[in-house]
C-alpha positions as CSV (number, residue, x, y, z in Angstrom):
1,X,0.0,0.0,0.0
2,X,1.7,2.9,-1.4
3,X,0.6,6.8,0.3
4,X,0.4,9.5,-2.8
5,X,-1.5,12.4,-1.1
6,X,-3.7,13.0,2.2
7,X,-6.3,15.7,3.1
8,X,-4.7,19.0,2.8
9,X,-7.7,21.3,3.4
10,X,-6.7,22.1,7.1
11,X,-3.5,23.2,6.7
12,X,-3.0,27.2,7.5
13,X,1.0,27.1,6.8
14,X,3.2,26.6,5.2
15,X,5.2,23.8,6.0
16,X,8.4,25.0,6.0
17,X,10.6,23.2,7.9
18,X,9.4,19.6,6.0
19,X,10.3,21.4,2.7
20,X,13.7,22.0,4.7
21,X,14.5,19.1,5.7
22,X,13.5,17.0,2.2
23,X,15.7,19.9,0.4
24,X,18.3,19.0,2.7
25,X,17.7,15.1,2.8
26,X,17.9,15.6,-1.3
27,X,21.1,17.7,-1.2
28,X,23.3,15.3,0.7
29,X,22.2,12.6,-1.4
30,X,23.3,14.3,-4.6
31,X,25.8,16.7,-3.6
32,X,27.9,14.4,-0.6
33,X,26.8,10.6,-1.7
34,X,26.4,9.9,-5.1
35,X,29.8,11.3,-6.6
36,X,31.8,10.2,-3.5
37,X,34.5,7.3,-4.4
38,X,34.7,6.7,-0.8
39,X,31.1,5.9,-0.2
40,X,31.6,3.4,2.1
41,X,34.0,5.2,4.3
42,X,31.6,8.4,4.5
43,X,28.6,6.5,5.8
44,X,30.9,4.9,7.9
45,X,32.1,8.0,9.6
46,X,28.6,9.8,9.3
47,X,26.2,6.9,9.9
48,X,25.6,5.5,13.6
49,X,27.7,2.5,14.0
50,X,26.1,0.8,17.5
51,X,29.4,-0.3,18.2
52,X,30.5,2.9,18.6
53,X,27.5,4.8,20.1
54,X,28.0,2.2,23.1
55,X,31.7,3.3,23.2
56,X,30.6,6.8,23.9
57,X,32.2,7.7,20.4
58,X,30.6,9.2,17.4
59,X,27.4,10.6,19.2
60,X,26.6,13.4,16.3
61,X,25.7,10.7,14.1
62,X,22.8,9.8,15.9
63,X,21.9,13.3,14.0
64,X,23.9,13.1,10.7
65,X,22.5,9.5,10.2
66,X,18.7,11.3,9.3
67,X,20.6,12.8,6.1
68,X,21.7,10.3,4.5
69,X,20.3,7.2,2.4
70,X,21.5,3.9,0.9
71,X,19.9,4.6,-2.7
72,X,17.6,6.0,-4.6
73,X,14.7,4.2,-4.0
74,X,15.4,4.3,0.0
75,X,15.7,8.3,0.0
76,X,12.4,8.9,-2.4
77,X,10.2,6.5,0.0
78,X,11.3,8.2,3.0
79,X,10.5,11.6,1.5
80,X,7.7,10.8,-0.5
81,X,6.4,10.0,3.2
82,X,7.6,12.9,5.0
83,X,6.0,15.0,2.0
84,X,2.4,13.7,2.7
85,X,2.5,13.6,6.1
86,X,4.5,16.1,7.8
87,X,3.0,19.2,6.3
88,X,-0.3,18.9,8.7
89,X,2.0,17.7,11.9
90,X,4.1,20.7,11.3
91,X,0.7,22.8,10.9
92,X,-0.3,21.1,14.1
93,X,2.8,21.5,16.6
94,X,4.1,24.9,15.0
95,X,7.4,25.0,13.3
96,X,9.8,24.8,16.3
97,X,8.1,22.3,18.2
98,X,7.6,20.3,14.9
99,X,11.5,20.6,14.4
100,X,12.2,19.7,17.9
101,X,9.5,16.8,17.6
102,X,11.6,15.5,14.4
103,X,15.2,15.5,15.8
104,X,14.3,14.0,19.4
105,X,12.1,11.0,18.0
106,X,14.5,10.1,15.2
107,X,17.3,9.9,17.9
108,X,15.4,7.6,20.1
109,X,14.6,5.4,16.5
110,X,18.5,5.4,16.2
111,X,19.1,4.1,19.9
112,X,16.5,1.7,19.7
113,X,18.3,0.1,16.6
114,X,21.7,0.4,18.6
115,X,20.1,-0.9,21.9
116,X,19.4,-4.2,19.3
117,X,22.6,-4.6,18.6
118,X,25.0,-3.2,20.6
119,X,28.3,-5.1,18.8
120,X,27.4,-4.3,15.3
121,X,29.7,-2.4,13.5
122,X,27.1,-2.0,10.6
123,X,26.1,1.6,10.3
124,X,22.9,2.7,10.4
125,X,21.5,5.3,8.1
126,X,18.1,7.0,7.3
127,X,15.7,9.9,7.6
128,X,12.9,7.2,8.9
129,X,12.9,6.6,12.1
130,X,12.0,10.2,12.4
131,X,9.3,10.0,10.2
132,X,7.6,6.9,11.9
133,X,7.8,9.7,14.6
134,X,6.2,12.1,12.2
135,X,3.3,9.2,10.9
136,X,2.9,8.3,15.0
137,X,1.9,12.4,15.6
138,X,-0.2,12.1,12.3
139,X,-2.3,8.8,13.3
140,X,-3.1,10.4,16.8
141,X,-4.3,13.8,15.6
142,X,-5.0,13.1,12.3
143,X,-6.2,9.5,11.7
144,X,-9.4,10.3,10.0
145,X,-8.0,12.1,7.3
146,X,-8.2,10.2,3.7
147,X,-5.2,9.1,2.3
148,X,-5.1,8.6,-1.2
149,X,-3.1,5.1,-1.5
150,X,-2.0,2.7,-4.7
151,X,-2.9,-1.0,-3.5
152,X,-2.9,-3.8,-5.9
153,X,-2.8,-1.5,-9.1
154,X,-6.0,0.2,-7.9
155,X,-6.0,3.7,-6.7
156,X,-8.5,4.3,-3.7
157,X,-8.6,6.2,-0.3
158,X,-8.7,4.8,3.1
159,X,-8.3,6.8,6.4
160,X,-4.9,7.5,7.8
161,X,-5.8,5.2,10.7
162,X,-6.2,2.4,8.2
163,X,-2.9,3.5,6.0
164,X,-0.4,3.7,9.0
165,X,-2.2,0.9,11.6
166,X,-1.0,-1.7,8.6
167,X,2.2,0.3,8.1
168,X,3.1,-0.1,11.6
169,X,1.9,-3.7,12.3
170,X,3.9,-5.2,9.4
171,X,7.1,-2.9,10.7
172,X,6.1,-5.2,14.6
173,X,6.3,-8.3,12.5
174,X,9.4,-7.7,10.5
175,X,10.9,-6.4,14.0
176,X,10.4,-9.5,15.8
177,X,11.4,-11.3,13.5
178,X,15.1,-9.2,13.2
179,X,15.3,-10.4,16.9
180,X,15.1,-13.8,16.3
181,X,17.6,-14.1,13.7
182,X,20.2,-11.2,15.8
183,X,20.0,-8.8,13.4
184,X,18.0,-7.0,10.0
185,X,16.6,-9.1,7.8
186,X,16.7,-7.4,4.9
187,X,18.7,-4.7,5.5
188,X,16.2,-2.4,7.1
189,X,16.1,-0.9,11.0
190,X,12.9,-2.0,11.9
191,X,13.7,-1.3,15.3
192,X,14.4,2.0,14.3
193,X,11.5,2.3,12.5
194,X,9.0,0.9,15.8
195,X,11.1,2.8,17.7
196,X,10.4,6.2,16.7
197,X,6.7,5.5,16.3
198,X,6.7,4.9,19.7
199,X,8.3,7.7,20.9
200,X,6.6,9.9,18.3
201,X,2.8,8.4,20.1
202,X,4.5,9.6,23.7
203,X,5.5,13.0,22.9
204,X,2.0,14.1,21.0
205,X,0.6,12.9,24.3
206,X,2.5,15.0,25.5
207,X,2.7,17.8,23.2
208,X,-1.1,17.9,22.0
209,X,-1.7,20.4,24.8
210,X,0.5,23.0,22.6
211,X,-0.6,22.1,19.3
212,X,-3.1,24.3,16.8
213,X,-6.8,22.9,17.6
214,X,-7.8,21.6,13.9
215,X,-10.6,23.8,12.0
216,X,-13.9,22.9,12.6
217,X,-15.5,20.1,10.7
218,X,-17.9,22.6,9.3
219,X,-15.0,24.3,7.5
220,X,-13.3,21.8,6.1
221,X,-13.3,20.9,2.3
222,X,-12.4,17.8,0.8
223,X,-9.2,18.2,-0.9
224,X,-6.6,14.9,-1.0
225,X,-3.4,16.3,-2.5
């Protein structure tokens, strides 16, 4: 089940700080990764290693890690998320507490993943486990909201409750499953990814005290972008 748009009518802002950080996200791809001959030596240095993190060495990459991906396809699906969804969080929390909201839950995805496996020397890398952070904060204030989705070939809409519940389920399963055999499966952080959903649920429990009330029901227009 693929996301291509959500209801946008609500939004009052724009959402700055998303189109920031998927400029960014884009840049560092392009600019720092793809022409690099050393490739494999820059992630190493700017990717979280758990090793390392447990060492007490190389804590800023719990940070540079968000900024970089391991290809094309990974860096389009993470921002092809953040794109539909984190335009009406940021609308929601405001653009410092959005930025704040972004940074702290896609540290805690990183330690979860290095909490996992505290010997692997694999480094991690990935704008994702802030952005299950991101799709937690959008399920709890925004689950109703249609999301226009590609399943099977056939384009439909289903609410966001319906588009992230299976999202999150099937990153559970694949999670458990990385356990049991020590490690990814198939290269990706679920624990990351379960990791920063989690935390992103706590803090807008938290948070939802400061965020913009929604408009009205009345006011609102269909309009699935």
């Amino acid at each position: 089940m693929m996301p291509l748009g959500d209801d946008n009518s609500g939004r009052r802002t724009l959402p700055i700080v998303t189109y920031v950080l998927i400029a960014i996200n884009v840049l560092v791809f392009v600019l720092l990764e793809l022409p690099n001959p050393n490739l494999d030596a820059f992630i190493l240095q700017w990717g979280t290693v758990p090793a390392e993190i447990m060492a007490g060495r190389g804590l800023l990459t719990l940070i540079t890690s968000m900024f970089l991906h391991g290809g094309w396809a990974h860096l389009l699906g993470n921002m092809l998320f953040l794109w539909i969804f984190g335009d009406n969080v940021e609308d929601a929390f405001g653009h410092g507490l959005y930025t704040a909201f972004y940074f702290v839950t896609g540290i805690i995805a990183s330690l979860a993943q290095v909490f996992l496996n505290t010997s692997s020397t694999i480094p991690g890398v990935g704008a994702s486990g802030a952005i299950s952070g991101v799709l937690a904060a959008y399920i709890v204030m925004f689950g109703s909201n249609r999301v226009r989705v590609l399943m099977g070939g056939i384009l439909t809409s289903v609410p966001a409750y319906v588009m992230i519940g299976l999202w999150i389920v099937l990153q559970f399963v694949n999670g458990f499953a990385s356990i049991a055999n020590t490690a990814q499966t198939d290269g990706v952080a679920y624990a990351a990814h379960v990791g920063g959903f989690l935390a992103g649920l706590v803090l807008t429990f938290l948070l939802r005290g400061m965020a913009r009330p929604q408009l009205a029901a009345g006011t609102r227009r269909t309009n699935l972008r």
